[in-house]
C-alpha positions in Angstrom: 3.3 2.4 -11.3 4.8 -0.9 -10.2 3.2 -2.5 -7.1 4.4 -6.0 -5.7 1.6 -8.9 -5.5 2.0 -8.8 -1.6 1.2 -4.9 -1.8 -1.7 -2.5 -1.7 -1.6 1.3 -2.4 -4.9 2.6 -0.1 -6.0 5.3 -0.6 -6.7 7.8 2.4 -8.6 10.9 0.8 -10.1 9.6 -2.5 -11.6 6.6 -3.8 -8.8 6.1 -5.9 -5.0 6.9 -6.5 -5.4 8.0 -9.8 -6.5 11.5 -9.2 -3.3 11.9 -7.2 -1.1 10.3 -9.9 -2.2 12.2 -12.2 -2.1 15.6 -10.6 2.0 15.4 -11.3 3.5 15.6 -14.8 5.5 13.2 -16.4 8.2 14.8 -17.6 8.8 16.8 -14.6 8.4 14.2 -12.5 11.2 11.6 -11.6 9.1 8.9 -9.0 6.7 9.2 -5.8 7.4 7.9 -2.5 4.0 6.6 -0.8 4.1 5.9 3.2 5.0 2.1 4.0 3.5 0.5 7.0 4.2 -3.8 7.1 1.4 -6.0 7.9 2.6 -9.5 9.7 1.0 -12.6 9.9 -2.1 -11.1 12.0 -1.8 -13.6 14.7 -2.5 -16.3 12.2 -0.3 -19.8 12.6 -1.6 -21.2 9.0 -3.4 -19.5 6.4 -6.6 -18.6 7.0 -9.7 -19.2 4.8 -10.9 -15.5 2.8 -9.6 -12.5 1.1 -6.0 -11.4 2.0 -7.6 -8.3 2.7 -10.3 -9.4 5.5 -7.7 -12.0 7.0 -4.8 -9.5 8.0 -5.9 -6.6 9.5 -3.0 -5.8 11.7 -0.2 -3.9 11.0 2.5 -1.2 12.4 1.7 1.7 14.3 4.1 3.7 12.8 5.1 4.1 9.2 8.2 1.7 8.6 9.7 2.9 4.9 8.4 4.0 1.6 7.1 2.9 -1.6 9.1 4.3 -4.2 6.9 4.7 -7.4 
């Protein structure tokens, strides 16, 4: 799985992805698209102090694209 340094895969069932991942063979499996939404500068005018995560909190209301996997 190949996930940019400006992304996060969340999960919204499990604790984790890799239950999911796993649930689909290899072999008979050719990529995964996961739901895309962008998250902006979250109102921020220079970067703020704390985890990427806690600092940008606001994103799209709708789902933009997907992740191909």
């Amino acid at each position: 799985m190949k996930v940019d340094i400006d992304e996060f895969v969340m999960p919204t069932e499990e604790e984790s992805v890799l239950p999911l991942i796993g649930a689909y063979k290899r072999e008979e499996t050719r990529g995964l698209q996961l739901p895309r939404v962008n998250f902006g500068d979250g109102g921020h005018r220079t970067k703020p102090d704390g985890l990427v995560i806690e600092s940008y909190t606001r994103r799209e209301k709708e789902i933009s694209d997907h992740k191909d996997l």
